[in-house]
DRENTIKE-540923 format. One record per residue (C-alpha): residue number from 1; y, x negated, z; residue in three letters. Coordinates in Angstrom, 3 decimals. Each point is the difference from the previous one (the first is absolute). Layout:
<NUM,<Y,X,Z>,"ALA">
...
END
This chain:
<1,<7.480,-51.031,-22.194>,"UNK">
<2,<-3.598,-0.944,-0.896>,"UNK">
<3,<-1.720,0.582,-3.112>,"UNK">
<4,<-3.517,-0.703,-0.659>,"UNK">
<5,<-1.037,-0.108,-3.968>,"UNK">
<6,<-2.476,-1.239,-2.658>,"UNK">
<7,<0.765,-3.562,-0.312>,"UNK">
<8,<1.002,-0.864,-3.662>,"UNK">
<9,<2.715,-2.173,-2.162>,"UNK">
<10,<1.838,3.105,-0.626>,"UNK">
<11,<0.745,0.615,3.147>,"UNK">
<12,<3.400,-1.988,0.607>,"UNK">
<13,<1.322,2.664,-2.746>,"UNK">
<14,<-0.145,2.724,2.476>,"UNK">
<15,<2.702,0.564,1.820>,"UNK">
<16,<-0.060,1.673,4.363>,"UNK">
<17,<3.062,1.903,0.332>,"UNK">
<18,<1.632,2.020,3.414>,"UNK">
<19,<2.261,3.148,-0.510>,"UNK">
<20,<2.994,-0.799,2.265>,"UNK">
<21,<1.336,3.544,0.361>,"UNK">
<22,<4.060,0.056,-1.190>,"UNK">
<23,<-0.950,-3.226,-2.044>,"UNK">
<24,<-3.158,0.540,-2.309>,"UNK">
<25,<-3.009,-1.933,-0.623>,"UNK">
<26,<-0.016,-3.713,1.029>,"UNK">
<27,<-2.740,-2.314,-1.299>,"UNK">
<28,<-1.025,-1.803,2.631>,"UNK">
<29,<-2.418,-2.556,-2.074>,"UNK">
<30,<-2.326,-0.732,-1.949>,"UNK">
<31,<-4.020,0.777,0.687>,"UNK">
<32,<-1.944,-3.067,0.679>,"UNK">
<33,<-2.928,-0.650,-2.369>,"UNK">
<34,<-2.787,-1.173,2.974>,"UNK">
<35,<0.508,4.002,0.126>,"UNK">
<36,<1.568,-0.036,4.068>,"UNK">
<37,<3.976,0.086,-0.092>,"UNK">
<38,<2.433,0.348,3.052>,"UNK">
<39,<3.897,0.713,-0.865>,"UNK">
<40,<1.899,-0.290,3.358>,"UNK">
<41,<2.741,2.182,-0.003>,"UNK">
<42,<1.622,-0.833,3.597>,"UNK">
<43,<2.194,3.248,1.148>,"UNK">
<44,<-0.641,1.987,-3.301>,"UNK">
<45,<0.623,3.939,0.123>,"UNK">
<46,<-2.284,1.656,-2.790>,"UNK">
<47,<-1.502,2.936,-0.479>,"UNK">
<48,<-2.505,-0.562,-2.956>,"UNK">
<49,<-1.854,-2.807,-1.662>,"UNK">
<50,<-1.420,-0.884,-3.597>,"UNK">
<51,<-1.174,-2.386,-2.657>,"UNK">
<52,<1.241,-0.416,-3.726>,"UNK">
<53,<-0.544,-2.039,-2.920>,"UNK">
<54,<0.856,-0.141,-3.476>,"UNK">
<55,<-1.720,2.144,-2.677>,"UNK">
<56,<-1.782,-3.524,-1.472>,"UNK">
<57,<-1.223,-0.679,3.467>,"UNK">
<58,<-3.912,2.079,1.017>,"UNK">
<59,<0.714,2.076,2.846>,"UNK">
<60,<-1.631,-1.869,3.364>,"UNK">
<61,<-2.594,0.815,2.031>,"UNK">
<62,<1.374,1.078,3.578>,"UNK">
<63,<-2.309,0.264,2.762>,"UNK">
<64,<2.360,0.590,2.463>,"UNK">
<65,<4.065,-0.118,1.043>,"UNK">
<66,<0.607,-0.019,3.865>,"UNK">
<67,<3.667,0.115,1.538>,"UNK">
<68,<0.768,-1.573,3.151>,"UNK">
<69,<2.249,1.566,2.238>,"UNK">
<70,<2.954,-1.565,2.033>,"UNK">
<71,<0.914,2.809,1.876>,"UNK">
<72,<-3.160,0.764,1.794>,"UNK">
<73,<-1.532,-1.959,2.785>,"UNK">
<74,<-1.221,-3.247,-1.015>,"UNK">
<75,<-3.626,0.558,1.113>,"UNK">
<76,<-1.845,2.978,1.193>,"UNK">
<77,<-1.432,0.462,3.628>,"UNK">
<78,<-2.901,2.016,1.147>,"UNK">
<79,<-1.906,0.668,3.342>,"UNK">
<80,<-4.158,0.255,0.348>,"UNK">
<81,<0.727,2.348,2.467>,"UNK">
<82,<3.406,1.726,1.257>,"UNK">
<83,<-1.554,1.004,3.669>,"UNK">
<84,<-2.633,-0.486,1.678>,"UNK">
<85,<-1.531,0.116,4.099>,"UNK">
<86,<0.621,-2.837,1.646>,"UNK">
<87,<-1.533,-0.822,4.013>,"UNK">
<88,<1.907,-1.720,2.526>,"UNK">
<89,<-0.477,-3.432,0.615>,"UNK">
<90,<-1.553,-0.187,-3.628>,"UNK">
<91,<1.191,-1.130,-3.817>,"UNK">
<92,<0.460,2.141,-2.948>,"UNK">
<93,<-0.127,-1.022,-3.280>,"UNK">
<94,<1.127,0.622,-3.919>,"UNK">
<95,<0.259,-1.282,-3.315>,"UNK">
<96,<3.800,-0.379,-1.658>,"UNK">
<97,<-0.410,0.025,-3.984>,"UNK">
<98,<2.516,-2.015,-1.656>,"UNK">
<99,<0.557,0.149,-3.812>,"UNK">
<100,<3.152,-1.443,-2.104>,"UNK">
<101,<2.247,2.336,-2.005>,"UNK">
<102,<1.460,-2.965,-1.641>,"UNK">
<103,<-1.204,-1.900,-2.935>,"UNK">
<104,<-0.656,-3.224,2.279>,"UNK">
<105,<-0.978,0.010,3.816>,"UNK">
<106,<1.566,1.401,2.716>,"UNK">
<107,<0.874,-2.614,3.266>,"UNK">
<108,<1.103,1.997,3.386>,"UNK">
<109,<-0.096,0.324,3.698>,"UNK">
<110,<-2.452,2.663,1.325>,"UNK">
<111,<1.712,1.411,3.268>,"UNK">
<112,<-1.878,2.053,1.898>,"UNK">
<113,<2.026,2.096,2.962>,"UNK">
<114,<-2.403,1.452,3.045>,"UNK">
<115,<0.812,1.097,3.254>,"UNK">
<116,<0.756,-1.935,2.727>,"UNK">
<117,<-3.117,-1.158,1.850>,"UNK">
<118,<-2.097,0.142,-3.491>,"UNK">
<119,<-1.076,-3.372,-1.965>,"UNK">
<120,<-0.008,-0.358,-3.212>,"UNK">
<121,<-1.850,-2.342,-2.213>,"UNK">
<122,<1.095,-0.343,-3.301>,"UNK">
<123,<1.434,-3.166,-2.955>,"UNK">
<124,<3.155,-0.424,0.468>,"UNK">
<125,<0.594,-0.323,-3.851>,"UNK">
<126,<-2.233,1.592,-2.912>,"UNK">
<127,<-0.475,-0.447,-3.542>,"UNK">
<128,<-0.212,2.801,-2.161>,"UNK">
<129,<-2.001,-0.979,-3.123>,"UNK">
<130,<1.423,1.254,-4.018>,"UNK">
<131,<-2.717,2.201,-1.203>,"UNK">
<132,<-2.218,0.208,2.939>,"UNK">
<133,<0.275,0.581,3.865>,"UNK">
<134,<-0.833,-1.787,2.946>,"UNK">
<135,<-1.321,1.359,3.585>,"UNK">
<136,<1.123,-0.981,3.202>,"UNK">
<137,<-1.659,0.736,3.576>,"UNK">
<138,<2.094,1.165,2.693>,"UNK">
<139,<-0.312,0.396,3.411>,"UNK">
<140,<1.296,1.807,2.743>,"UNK">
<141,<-0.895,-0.768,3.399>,"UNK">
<142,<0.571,2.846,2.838>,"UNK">
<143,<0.937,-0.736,3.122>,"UNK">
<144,<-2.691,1.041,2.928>,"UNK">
<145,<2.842,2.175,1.805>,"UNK">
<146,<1.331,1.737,-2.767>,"UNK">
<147,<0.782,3.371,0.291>,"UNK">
<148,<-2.005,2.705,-1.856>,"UNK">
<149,<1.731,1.402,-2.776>,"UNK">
<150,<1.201,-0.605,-3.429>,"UNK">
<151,<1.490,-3.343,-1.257>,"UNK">
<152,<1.835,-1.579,-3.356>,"UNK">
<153,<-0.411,-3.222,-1.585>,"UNK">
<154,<1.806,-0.294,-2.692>,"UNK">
<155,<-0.341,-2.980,-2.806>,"UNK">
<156,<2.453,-1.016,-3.010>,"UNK">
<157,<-0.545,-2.175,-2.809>,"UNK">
<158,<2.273,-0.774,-2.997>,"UNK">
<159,<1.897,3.578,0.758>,"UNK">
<160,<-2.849,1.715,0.528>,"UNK">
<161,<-0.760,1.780,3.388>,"UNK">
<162,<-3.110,1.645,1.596>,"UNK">
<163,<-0.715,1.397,3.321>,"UNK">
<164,<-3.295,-0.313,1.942>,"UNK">
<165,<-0.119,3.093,2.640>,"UNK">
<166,<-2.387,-1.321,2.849>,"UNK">
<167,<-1.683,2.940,2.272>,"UNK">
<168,<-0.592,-2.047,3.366>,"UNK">
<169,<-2.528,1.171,2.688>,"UNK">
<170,<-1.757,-1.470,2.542>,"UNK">
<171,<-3.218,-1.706,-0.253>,"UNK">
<172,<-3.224,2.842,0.329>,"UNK">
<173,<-3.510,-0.843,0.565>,"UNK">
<174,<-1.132,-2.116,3.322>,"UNK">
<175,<-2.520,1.341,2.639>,"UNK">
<176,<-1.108,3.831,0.235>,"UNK">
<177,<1.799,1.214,3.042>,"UNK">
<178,<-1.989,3.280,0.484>,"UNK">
<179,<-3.013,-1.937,-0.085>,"UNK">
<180,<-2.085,0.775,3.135>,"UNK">
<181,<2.297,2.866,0.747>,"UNK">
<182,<-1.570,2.976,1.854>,"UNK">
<183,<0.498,2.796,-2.934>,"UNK">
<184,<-0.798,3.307,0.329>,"UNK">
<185,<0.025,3.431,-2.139>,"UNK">
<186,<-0.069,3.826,0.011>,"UNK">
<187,<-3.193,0.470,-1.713>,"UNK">
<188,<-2.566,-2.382,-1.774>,"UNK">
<189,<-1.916,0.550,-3.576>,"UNK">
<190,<-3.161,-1.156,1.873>,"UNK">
<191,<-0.933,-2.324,2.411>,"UNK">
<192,<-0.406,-2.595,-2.798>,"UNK">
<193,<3.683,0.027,-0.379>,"UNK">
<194,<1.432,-0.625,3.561>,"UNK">
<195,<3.894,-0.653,0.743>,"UNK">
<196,<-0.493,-2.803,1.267>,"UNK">
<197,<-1.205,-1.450,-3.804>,"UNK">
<198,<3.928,0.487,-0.752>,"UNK">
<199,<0.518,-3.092,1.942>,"UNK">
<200,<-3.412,-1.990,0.887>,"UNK">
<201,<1.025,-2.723,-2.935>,"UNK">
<202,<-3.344,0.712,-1.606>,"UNK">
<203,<0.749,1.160,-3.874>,"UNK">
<204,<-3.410,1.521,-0.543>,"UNK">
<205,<0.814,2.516,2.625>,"UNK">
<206,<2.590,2.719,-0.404>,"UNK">
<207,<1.510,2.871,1.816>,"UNK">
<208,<-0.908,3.658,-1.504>,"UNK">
<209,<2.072,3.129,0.946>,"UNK">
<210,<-2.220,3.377,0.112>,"UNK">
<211,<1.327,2.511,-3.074>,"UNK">
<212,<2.199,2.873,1.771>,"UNK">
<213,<0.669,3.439,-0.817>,"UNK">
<214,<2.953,1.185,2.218>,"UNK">
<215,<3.393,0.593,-1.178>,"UNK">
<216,<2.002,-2.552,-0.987>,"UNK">
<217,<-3.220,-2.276,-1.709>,"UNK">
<218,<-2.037,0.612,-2.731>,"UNK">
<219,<-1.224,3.474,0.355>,"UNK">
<220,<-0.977,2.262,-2.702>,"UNK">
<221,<1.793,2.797,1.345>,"UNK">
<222,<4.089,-1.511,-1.397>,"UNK">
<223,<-1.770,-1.405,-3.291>,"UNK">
<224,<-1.126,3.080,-0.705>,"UNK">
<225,<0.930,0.331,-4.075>,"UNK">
<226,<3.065,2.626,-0.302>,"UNK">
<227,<0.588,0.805,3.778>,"UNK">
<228,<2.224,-1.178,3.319>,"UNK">
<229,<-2.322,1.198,2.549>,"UNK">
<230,<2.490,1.104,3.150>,"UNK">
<231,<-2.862,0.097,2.329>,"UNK">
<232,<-0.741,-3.332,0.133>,"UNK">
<233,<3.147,-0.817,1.107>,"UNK">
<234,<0.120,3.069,2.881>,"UNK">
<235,<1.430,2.297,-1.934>,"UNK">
<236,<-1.099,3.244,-0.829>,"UNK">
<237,<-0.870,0.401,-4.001>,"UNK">
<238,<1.512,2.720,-2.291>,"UNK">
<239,<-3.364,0.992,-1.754>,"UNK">
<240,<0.890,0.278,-4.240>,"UNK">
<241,<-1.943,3.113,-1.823>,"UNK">
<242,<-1.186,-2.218,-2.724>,"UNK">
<243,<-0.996,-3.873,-0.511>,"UNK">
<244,<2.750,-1.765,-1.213>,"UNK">
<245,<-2.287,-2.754,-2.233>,"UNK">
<246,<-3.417,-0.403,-0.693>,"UNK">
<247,<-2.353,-2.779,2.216>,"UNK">
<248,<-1.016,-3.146,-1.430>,"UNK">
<249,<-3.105,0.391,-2.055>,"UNK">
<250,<-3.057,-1.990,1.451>,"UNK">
<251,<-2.581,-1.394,-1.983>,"UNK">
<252,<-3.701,2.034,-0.416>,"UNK">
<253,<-1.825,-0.936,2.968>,"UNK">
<254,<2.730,-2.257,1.898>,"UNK">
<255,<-0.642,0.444,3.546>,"UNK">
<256,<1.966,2.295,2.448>,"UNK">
<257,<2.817,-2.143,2.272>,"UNK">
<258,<-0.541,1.145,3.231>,"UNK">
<259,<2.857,2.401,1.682>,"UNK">
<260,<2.772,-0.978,1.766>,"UNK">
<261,<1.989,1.200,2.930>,"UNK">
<262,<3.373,-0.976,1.271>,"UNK">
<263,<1.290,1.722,3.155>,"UNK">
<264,<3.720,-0.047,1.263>,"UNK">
<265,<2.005,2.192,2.637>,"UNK">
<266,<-2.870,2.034,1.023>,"UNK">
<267,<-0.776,1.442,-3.207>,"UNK">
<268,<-2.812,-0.873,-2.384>,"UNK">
<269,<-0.601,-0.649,-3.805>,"UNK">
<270,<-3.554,-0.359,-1.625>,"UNK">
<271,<-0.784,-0.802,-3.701>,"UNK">
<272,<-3.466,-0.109,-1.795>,"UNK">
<273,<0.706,-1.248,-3.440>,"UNK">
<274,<-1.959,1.368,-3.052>,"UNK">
<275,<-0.864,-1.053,-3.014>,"UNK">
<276,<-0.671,2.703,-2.571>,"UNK">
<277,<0.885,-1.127,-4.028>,"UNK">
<278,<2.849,3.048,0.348>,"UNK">
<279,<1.238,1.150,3.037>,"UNK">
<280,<2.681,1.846,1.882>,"UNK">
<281,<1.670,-0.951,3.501>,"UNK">
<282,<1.409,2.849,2.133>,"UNK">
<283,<1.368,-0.868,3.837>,"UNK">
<284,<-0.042,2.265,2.449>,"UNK">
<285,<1.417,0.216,3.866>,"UNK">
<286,<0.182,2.125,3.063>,"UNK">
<287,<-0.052,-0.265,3.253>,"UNK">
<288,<-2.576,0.206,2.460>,"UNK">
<289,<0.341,0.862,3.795>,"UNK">
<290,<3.122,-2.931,1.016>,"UNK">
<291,<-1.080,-2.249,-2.542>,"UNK">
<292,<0.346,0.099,-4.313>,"UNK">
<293,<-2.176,-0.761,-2.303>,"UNK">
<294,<0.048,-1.050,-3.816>,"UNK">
<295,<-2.326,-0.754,-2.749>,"UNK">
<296,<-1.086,-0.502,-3.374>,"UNK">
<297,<-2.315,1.820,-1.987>,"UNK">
<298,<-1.126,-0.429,-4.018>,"UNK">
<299,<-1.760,1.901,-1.934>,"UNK">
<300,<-1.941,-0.792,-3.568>,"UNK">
<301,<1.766,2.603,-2.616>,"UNK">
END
């Protein structure tokens, strides 16, 4: 026990004292009048602590009381990091933090366990400071044919134990092997953006698809707000007698988006979007000669 008071002549006149439980209070000595005083109490069980003095003696001035435990690990153990990537062939590295949980410094072997193959560079023994921490590097080196896949290191000090979970990989990067290659596409953007700037190792140039409206991309016709359309997927559409939401509202003078048209099995789908301030949508179908059409009409209410 540790107890940190005003210094003062008084002070020998207060007594520390431990509550044993089945035994009482125990004084367990006198404070110390630099104001710092340490009772060791080797193997004692108590539950409470306290100071008294006499009624002639002025009450002291306690800054603080701190209880060190016997039945907790003698220092405390922490990891920078508890996983990490790691390449083959390459090192890995973290910090251990070391601290004492004793009132005095704590001496110990660090053991570090890794797999077999793996290197590990570490003290063999550390020294956790009383009332501070220290650091320690460590480093694991993977081997260049290790397997890909997920690895444990574990390291123990003074009863404490961490794990380090490694994720190992190969090495990426080196030379760009479709560099050169002959590339080619279904459709360009324009002629300024070629297929073959996908892979000519230039980075001001790029490679441009052309925007596409048949099924299956970004066509109007299946983000239409409210409705499935059937047709552009080849199937005939079940027209509904009323709209089943009103259209986005555009702002005064925005410009028209052009129409779209989507075709699939035969059968074809057109839509010129509106945009009126309140509107109404209504689809309609029916068939004409082999063939059936469907469409979308709006009008301003």
């Amino acid at each position: 026990m540790s107890a940190l008071t005003e210094p003062g002549p008084t002070a020998g006149a207060v007594s520390l004292e431990a509550h044993v439980p089945g035994a009482g209070w125990q004084r367990l000595g006198p404070l110390s009048a630099t104001g710092w005083t340490e009772a060791r109490t080797a193997g004692l069980r108590a539950d409470a602590v306290r100071l008294t003095w006499s009624g002639d003696t002025p009450a002291p001035n306690v800054h603080a009381l701190t209880p060190w435990f016997d039945d907790t690990p003698r220092a405390g153990l922490e990891l920078s990091r508890t996983e990490g990537d790691a390449q083959t062939g390459g090192p890995f590295t973290v910090r251990a933090r070391v601290s004492s949980r004793r009132p005095g410094d704590v001496h110990g072997p660090l053991t570090v366990t890794a797999p077999k193959g793996f290197t590990v560079h570490a003290p063999r023994e550390l020294t956790a400071p009383r009332g501070g921490t220290a650091l320690v590097p460590l480093t694991v080196d993977v081997p260049k044919d290790a397997a890909s896949g997920t690895y444990q290191v574990t390291v123990a000090f003074a009863g404490q134990e961490q794990r380090l979970t490694l994720r190992v990989f190969p090495a990426t990067g080196g030379p760009d092997l479709a560099r050169g290659a002959r590339t080619t596409s279904s459709g360009d953007e324009t002629d300024d953006f070629p297929a073959s700037a996908a892979t000519d190792g230039d980075p001001r140039t790029r490679w441009s698809s052309p925007p596409r409206t048949t099924p299956g991309s970004s066509s109007p016709c299946p983000a239409r707000p409210g409705w499935v359309w059937s047709s552009c997927t080849g199937r005939t559409p079940t027209p509904p007698r009323t709209a089943s939401r009103s259209p986005p509202t555009a702002a005064p003078g925005a410009p028209r988006p052009p129409s779209a048209t989507a075709r699939a099995a035969g059968r074809r789908c057109g839509w010129t979007p509106r945009t009126p301030a309140t509107s109404a949508s209504r689809a309609t179908s029916g068939r004409r000669g082999s063939g059936t059409r469907c469409g979308v009409s709006r009008r301003t209410r």
